[in-house]
C-alpha beads as a LAMMPS data file, in Angstrom:
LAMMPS data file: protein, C-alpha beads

192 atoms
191 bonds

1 atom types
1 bond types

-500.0 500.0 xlo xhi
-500.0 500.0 ylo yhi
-500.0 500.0 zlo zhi

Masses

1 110.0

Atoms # bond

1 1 1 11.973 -1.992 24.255
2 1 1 13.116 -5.714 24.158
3 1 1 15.908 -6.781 22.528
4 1 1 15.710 -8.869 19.473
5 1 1 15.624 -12.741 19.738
6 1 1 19.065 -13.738 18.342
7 1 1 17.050 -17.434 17.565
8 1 1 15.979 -18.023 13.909
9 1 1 17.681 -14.715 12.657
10 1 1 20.330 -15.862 10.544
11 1 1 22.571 -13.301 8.679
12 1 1 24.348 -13.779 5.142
13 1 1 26.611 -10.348 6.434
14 1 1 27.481 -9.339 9.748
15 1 1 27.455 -6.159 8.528
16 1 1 23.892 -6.153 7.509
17 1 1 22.236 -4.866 10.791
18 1 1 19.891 -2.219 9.492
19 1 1 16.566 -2.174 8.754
20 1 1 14.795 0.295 6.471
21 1 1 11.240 1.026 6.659
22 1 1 8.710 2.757 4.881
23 1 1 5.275 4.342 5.698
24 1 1 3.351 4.991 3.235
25 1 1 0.432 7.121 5.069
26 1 1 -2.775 8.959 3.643
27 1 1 -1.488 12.629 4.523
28 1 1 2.390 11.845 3.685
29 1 1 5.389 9.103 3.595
30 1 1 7.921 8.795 5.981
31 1 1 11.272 6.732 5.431
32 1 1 13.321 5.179 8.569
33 1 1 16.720 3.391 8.727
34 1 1 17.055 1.672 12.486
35 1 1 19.840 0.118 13.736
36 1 1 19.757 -3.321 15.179
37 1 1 19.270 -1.501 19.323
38 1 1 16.012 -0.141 17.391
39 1 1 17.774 3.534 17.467
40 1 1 16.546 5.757 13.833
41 1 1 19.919 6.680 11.920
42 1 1 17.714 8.408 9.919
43 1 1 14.558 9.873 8.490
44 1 1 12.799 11.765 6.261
45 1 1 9.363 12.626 5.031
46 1 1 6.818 14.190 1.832
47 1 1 3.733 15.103 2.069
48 1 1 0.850 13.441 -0.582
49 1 1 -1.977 14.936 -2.173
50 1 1 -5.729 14.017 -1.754
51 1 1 -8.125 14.100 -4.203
52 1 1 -11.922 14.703 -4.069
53 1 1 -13.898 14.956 -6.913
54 1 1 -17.098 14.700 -5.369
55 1 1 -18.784 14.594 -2.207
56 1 1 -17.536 11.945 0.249
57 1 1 -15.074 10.689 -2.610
58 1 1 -11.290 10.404 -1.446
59 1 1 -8.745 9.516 -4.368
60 1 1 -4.733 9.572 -4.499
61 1 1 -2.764 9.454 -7.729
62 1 1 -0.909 5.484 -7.743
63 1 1 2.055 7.440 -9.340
64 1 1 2.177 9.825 -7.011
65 1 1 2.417 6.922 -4.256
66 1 1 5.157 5.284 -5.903
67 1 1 7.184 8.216 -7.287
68 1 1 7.308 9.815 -3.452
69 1 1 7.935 6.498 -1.733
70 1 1 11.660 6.226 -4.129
71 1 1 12.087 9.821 -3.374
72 1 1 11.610 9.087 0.296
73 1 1 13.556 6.036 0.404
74 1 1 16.796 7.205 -1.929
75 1 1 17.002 10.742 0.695
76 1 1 17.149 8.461 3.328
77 1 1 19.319 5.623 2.330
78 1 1 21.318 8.851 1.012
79 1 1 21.274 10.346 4.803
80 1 1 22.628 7.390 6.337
81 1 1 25.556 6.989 4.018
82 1 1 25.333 3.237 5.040
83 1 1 26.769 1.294 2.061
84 1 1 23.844 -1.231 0.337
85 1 1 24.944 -4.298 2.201
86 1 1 24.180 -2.840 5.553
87 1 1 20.778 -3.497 5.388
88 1 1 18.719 -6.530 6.464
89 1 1 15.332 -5.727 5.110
90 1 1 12.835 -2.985 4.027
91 1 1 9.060 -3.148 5.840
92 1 1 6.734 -1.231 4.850
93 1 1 3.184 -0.210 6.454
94 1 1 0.582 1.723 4.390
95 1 1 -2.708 2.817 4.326
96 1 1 -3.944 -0.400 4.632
97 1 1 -7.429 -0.645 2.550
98 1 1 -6.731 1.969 -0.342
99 1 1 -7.675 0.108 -3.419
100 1 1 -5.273 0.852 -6.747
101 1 1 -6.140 -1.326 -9.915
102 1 1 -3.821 -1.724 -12.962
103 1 1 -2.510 -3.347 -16.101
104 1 1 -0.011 -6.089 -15.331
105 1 1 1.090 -5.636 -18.997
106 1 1 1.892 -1.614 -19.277
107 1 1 1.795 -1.117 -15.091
108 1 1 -0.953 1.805 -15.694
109 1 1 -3.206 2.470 -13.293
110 1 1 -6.703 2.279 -14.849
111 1 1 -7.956 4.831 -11.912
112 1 1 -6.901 7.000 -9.164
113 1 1 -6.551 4.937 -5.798
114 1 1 -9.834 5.212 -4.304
115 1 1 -8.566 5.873 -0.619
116 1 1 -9.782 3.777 2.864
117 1 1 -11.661 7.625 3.876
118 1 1 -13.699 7.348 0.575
119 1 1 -17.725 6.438 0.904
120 1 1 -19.491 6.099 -2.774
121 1 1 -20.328 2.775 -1.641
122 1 1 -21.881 3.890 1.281
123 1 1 -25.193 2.812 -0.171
124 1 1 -23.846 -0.602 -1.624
125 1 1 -22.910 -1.800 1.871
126 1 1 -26.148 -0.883 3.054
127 1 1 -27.990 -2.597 1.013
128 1 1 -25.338 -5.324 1.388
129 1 1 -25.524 -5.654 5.362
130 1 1 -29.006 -5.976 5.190
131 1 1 -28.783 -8.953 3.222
132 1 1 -25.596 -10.543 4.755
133 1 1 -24.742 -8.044 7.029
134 1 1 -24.771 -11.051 10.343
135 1 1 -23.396 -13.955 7.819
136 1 1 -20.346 -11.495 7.327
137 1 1 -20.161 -10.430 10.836
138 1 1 -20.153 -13.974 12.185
139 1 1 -17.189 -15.341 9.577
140 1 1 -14.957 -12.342 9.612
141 1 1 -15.926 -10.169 12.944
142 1 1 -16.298 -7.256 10.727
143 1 1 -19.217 -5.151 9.178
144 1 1 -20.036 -4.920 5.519
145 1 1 -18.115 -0.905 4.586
146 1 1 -16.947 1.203 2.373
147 1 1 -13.960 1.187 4.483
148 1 1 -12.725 -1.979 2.849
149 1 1 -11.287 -2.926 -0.529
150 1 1 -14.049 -5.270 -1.833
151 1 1 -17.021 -2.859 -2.796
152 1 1 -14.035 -0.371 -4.145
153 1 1 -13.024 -3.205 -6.629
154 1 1 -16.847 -3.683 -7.726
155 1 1 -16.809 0.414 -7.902
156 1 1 -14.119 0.355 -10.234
157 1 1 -15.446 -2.939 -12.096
158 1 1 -18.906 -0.844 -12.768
159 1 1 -17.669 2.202 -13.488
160 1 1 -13.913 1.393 -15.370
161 1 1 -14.819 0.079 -18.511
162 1 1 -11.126 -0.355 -19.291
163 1 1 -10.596 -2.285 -15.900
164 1 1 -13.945 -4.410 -17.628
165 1 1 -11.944 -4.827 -20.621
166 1 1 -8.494 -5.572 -18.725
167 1 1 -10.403 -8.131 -16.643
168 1 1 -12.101 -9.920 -19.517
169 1 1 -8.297 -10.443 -21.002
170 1 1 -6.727 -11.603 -17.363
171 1 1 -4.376 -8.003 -17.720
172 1 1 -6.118 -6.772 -14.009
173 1 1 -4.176 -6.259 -10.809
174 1 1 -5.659 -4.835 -7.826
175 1 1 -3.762 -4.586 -4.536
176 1 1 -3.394 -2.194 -1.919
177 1 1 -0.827 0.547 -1.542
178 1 1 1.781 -2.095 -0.474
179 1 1 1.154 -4.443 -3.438
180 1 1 1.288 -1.726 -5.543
181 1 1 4.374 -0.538 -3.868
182 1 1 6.026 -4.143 -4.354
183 1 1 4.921 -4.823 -7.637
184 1 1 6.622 -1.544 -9.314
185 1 1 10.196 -2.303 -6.882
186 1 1 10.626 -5.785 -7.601
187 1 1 12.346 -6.553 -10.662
188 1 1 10.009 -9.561 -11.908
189 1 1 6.655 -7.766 -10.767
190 1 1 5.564 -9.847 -8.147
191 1 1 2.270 -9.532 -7.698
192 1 1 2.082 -9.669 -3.315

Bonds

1 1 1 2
2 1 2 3
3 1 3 4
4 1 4 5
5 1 5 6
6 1 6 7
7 1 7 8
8 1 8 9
9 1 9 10
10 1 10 11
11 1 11 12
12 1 12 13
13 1 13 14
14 1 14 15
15 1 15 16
16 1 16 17
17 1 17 18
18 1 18 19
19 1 19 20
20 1 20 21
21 1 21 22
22 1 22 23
23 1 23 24
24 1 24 25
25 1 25 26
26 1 26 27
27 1 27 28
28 1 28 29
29 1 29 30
30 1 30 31
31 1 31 32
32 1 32 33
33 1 33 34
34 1 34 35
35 1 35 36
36 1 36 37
37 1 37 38
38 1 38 39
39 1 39 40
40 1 40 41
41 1 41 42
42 1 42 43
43 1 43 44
44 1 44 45
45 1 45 46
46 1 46 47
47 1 47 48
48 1 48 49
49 1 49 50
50 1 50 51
51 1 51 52
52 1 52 53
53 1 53 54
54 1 54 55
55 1 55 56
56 1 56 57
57 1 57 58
58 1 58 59
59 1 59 60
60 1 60 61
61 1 61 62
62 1 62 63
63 1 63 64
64 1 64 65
65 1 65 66
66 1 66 67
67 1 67 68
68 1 68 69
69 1 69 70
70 1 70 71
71 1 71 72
72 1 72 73
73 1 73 74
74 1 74 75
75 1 75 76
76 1 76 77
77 1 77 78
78 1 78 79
79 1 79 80
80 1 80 81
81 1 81 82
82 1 82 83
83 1 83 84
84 1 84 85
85 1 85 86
86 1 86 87
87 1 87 88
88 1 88 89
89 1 89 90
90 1 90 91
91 1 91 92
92 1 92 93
93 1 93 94
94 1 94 95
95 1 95 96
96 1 96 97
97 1 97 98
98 1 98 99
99 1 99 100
100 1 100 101
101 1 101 102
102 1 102 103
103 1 103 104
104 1 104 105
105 1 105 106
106 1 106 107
107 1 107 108
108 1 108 109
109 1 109 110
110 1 110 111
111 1 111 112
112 1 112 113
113 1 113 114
114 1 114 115
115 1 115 116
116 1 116 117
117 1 117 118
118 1 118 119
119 1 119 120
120 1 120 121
121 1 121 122
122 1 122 123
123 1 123 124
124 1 124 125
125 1 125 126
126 1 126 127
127 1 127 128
128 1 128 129
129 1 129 130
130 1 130 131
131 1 131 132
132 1 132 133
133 1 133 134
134 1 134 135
135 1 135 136
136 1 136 137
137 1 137 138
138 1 138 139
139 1 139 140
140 1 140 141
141 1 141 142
142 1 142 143
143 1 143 144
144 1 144 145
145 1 145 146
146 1 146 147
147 1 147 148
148 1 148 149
149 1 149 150
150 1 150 151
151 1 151 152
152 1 152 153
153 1 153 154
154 1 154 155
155 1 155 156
156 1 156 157
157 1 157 158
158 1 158 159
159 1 159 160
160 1 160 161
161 1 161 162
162 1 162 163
163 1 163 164
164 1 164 165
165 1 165 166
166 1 166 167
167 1 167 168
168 1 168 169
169 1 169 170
170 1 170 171
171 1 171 172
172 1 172 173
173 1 173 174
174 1 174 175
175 1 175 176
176 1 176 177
177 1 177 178
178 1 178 179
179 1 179 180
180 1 180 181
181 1 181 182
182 1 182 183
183 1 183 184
184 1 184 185
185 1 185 186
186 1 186 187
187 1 187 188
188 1 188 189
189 1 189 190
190 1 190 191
191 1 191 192
């Protein structure tokens, strides 16, 4: 692997060489510490639970996501017995388009995380690539799909009626796992 580029890195502590990372995966999360030659100190992992209430339906519990990814992280930063200041950064890479809503009031999920595997709007995007299937093709290079987070939002819109009523009163967060990840570790409740 190449080294780091010593450039635009600038450190407030010397001692801070260590970079933490989480991966918050569909099947289970994993927690790294890597030194600054890119060599793991340590890891760990916990496996998740999957949902699926119906056919072709794919859900994870949000609390479940967040309650595993401190448990993963504290073993780990545990493991290393690196003091707090040793660290330079947390990254974290997730499942990508899992779509969690919530209350930015109370912080309560107003459904399970509908996962990226999960297809009830199979028949939505359909019916929505036939009728802007090549418009959204030729803007983004993608296909309308369930895949993605947008026709999970509408899902939940339709089908929530407390993420209707949350909406209506500007209390409705949606992100994906890392958002929703970031929002419940930062102290103000960024919403990223």
């Amino acid at each position: 692997m190449p080294k780091q580029h010593s450039g635009n890195l600038k450190r407030k502590n010397n001692s801070a060489r260590h970079a933490l990372v989480l991966d918050i995966g569909t099947t289970g999360i994993k927690a790294f510490i890597f030194n600054h030659e890119r060599d793991v100190l340590a890891r760990t992992y916990k496996p998740l639970n999957k949902f699926f209430p119906k056919r072709g339906w794919v859900e994870q519990s949000p609390q479940e996501l967040l309650t595993v990814s401190m448990a993963v992280l504290r073993k780990v930063i545990r493991a290393s017995n690196l003091s707090p200041d040793a660290y330079i950064g947390l990254g974290i890479t997730n499942q990508r388009e899992t779509t969690i809503c919530w209350d930015k009031e109370t912080g309560v999920p107003v459904y399970p995380a509908i996962v990226w595997e999960d297809k009830r709007t199979a028949r939505l995007c359909r019916t929505l690539g036939k009728k802007i299937g090549f418009s959204v093709r030729h803007k983004t290079g993608l296909s309308v799909s369930p895949y993605f987070s947008a026709s999970k939002i509408w899902w939940i819109l339709s089908h929530v009626p407390k993420a209707q009523k949350l909406l209506a009163r500007d209390r409705l967060l949606f992100g994906t796992v890392d958002t929703w990840i970031l929002w419940n570790f930062l102290e103000n409740r960024h919403h990223v």
